[in-house]
N, C-alpha and C positions, 0 to 999 in steps of 0.2 A: 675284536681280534678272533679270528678262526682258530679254534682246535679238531684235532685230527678224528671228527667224532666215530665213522667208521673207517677209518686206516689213516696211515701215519703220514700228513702234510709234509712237503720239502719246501725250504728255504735257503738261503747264503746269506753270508754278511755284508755283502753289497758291491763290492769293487770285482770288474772284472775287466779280460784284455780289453786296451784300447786299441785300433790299430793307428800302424806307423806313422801313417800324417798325420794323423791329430795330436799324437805323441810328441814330433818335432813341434804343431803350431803353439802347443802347451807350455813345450819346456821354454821353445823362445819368448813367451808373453812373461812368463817365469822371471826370464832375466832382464824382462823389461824392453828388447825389441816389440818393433814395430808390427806389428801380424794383420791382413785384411779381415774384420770383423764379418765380412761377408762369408768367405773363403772357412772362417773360423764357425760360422754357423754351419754351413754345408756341413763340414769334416761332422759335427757334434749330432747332427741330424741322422746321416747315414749310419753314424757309431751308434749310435742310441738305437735305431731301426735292428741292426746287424744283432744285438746285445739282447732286443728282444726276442729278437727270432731265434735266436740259440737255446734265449732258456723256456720257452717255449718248447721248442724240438726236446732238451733233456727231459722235459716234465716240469721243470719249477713248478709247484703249487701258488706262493707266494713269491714274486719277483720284484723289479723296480730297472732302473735305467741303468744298471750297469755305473755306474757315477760318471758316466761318458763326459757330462757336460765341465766337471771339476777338476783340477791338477792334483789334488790328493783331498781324503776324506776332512783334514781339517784348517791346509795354509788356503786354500780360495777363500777364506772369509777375508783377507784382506783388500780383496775387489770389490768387498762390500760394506765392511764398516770404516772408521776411521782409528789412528792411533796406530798403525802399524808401517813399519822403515827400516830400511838397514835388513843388516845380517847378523844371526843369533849365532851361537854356537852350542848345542846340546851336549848335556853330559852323556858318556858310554854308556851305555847297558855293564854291568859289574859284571855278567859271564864274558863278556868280550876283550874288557878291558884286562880281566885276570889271567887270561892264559894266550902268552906272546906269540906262542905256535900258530894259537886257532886263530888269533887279532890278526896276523899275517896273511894266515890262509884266506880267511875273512874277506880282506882290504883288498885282495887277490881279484879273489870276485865278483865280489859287493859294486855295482855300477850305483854312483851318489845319485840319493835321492833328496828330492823336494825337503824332508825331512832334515835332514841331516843338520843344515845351514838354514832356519826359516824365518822371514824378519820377526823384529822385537817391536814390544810397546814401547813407541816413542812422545805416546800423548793422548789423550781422553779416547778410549775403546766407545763405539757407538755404532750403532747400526745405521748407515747413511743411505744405502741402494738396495731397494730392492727386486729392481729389472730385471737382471740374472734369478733371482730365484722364482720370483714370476713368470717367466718367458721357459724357464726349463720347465716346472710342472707344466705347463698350457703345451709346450711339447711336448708332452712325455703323453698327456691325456688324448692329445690329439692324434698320435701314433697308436694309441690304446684301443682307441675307439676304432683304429680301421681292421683292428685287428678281429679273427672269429676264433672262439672259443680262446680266450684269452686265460689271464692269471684269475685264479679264485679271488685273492686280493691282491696290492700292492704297497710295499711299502719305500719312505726315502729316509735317505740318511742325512745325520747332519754332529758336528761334533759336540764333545761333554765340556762344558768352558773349564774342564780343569783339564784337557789334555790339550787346550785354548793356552792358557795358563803356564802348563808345564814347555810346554813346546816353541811357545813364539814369547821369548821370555821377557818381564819385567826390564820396565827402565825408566818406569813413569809413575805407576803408583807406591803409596806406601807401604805397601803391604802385600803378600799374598792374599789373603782374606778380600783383598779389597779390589785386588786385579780381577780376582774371583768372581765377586758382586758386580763388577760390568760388563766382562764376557757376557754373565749371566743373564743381565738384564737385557744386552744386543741381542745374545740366540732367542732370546726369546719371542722375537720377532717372527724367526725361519720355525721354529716348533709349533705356535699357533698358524702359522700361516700351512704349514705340511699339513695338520690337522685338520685344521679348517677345510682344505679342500677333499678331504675323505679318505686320505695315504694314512697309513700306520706310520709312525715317527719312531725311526731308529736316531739312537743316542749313541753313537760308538766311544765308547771311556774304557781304552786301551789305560787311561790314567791312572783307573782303580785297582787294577793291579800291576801294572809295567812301574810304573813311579816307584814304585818298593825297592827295584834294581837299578833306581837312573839316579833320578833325583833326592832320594832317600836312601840311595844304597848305602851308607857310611851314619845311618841315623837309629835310633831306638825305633823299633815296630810301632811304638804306640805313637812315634809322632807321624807316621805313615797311618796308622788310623787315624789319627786326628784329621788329617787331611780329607782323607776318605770322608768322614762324615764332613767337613766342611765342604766340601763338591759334593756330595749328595744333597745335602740341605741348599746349595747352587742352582742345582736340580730341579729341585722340588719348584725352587721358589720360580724361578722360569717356566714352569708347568702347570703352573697354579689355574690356567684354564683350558687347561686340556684334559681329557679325560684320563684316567690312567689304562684303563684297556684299552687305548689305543698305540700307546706307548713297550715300546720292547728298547731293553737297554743291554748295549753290546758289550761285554767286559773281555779283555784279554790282558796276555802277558807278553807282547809284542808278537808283529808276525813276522818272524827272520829265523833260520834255521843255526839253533846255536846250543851252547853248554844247558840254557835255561836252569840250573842247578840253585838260583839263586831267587828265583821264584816263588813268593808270596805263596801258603797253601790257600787253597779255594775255602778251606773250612774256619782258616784268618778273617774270611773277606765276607762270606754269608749272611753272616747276622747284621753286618753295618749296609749291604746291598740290600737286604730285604727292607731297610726305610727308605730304600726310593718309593715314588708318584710312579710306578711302572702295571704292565702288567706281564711281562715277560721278561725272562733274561736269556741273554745267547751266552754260549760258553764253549770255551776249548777243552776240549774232550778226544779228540782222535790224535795229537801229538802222544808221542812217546814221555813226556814228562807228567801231563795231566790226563792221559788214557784211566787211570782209576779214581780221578775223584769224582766220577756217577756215586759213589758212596756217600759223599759231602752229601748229598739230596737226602737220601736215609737220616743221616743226624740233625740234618735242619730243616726240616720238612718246605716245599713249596707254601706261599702264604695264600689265603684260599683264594680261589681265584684266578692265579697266576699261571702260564706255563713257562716249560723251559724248552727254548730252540738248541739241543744239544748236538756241537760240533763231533760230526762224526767223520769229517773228509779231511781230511793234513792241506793247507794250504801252502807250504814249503815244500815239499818234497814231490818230485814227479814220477813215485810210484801211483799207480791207477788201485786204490783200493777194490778189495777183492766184493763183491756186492753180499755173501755169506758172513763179512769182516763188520760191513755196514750194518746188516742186520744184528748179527750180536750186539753190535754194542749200545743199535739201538736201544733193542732188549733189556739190558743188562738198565740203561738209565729209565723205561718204561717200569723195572721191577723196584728201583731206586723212589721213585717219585710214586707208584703203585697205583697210577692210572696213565694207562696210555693216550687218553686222551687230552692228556694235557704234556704231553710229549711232543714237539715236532722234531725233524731230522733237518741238520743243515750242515752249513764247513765254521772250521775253527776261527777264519777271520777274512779278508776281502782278496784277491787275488792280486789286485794292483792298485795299493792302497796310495801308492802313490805313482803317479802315469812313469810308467814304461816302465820299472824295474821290478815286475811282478818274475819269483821265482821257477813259476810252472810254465812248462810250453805252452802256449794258447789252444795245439788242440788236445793238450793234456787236459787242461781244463775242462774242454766239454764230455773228455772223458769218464771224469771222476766227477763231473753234473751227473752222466747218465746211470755210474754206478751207485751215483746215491740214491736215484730215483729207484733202482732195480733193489737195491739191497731196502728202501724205505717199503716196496712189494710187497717181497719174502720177509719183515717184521708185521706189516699188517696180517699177513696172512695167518701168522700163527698168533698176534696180539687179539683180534678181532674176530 
């Protein structure tokens, strides 16, 4: 895994605009229409192509395919393993559900996502296909290759089987722990396999700390850590042959513009995150609720080794961070961690984590790519 050795590397957490046809071919395969698998590679070919070239143009140091090929960061795995049908019903996020004003304003705007309603385990979780996730890296390498002066590296994402778990819920095994243990054992197909071909393996585990407000919102903290460490030890065990510097694992507290008041502190969550098989962690850091726990790193120091991808761009809100704003807070988490070079600069989580209902304007987005890039500059310049 690259560290910023003389200036500060840029990244994102993965999800970015799709545009509008692929969008529609998405959502209708979603609902189980009919869609030309021809027709449906084009669209994904071209997004992929488009997705490059943008973050390319902003700078991305470290990029990947935009998840062009996916309906969201974690329901496509049902096109690939078995055990999955029907329609789930997710518990609220407890900041949304508690205040009837903002749950209204909310519902208002909120166009449903993929998420919302996403099927349930209806019968043994496995890993049956691996076509699709074959056929997207050979794409993704192949477009890579044409390209000059491309990405320093590249990394793909794939999800945490506890937000597997929390999200496409129980109705077949006995247990959590035990729905746990087969998610685990299926990703673990897509993790050696991402590995194996020389991509950095993002983990996005929204679970590890969003679950505190959803599914645990109404439970004792410590049975939300017990969790935690039971998907991390998930984790581990699905990693067991992959390297750990190869591995960067995504943690959030959801990406949706709301109360967040009810949010898990980062310094709860450190000490059971630092026994992941990782060698980085990305983290929300530019929202307004978690803007200050770059201190969290001061009291629990990085484990050696490690860097931290620290979200410095708001992916809700379609202010264009100021690139002066970028570098401070770079700063502020380089003085935290007290090597820069185990700092990189990125955004707090994916733009359009699940296809079409991303909150920023798509050329918002490339705007607050470029002010990352410009404010990740002006911190090298005075870091280095």
């Amino acid at each position: 895994m690259k560290q910023s050795e003389s200036r500060i590397l840029i990244t994102h957490a993965g999800s970015l605009p799709r545009p509008r046809p692929l969008v529609d071919l998405q959502l209708r395969m979603s609902r189980g229409e009919s869609v030309d698998r021809d027709v449906l590679r084009t669209e994904v070919e071209r997004a992929t192509r488009r997705a490059i070239d943008r973050q390319l143009e902003c700078g991305i140091d470290i990029g990947n395919d935009g998840e062009q090929p996916r309906e969201s960061f974690f329901t496509y795995v049902r096109y690939r393993m078995s055990g999955f049908g029907g329609e789930g019903a997710r518990p609220p996020a407890k900041d949304v559900a508690s205040y009837p004003t903002f749950r209204e304003l909310y519902q208002t705007h909120a166009r449903k996502s993929l998420h919302t309603a996403p099927p349930r385990a209806v019968g043994p979780v496995r890993y049956i296909n691996r076509e699709p996730l074959d056929r997207d890296l050979s794409e993704y390498r192949r477009i890579l290759e044409e390209k000059t002066g491309g990405f320093v590296e590249s990394f793909w994402t794939a999800p945490s089987p506890g937000i597997v778990a929390c999200g496409m819920q129980n109705e077949h095994y006995g247990s959590l722990s035990e729905y746990l243990s087969a998610v685990a054992e299926a990703l673990k197909t897509e993790y050696e396999t991402i590995a194996g071909q020389g991509f950095l393996l993002q983990i996005d585990a929204p679970d590890l700390a969003m679950e505190r407000h959803r599914l645990f919102a109404d439970r004792p903290l410590s049975e939300f850590l017990e969790f935690l460490d039971l998907t991390i030890a998930a984790i581990n065990g699905a990693l067991a042959n992959v390297p750990r510097e190869r591995v960067r694992l995504h943690v959030c507290w959801g990406n949706y513009e709301g109360p967040h008041n009810f949010d898990v502190p980062l310094d709860d969550l450190l000490p059971h995150l630092y026994q992941a098989h990782v060698g980085a962690l990305v983290l929300s850091m530019a929202n307004p609720r978690h803007a200050h726990e770059y201190r969290s790193l001061s009291k629990y120091p990085l484990p050696l080794g490690w860097v931290v991808i620290a979200g410095v761009i708001d992916t809700t809100t379609n202010y264009v961070e100021h690139p002066e704003v970028v570098a401070d807070r770079i700063e502020l988490v380089a003085k935290a961690v007290g090597d820069p070079q185990r700092v990189l600069a990125g955004t707090d989580c994916g733009f359009d984590t699940s296809t079409g209902v991303g909150m920023v304007a798509e050329e918002l987005v490339w705007e607050k790519l470029r002010a990352l890039r410009a404010g990740a500059d002006l911190a090298s310049s005075r870091l280095f």
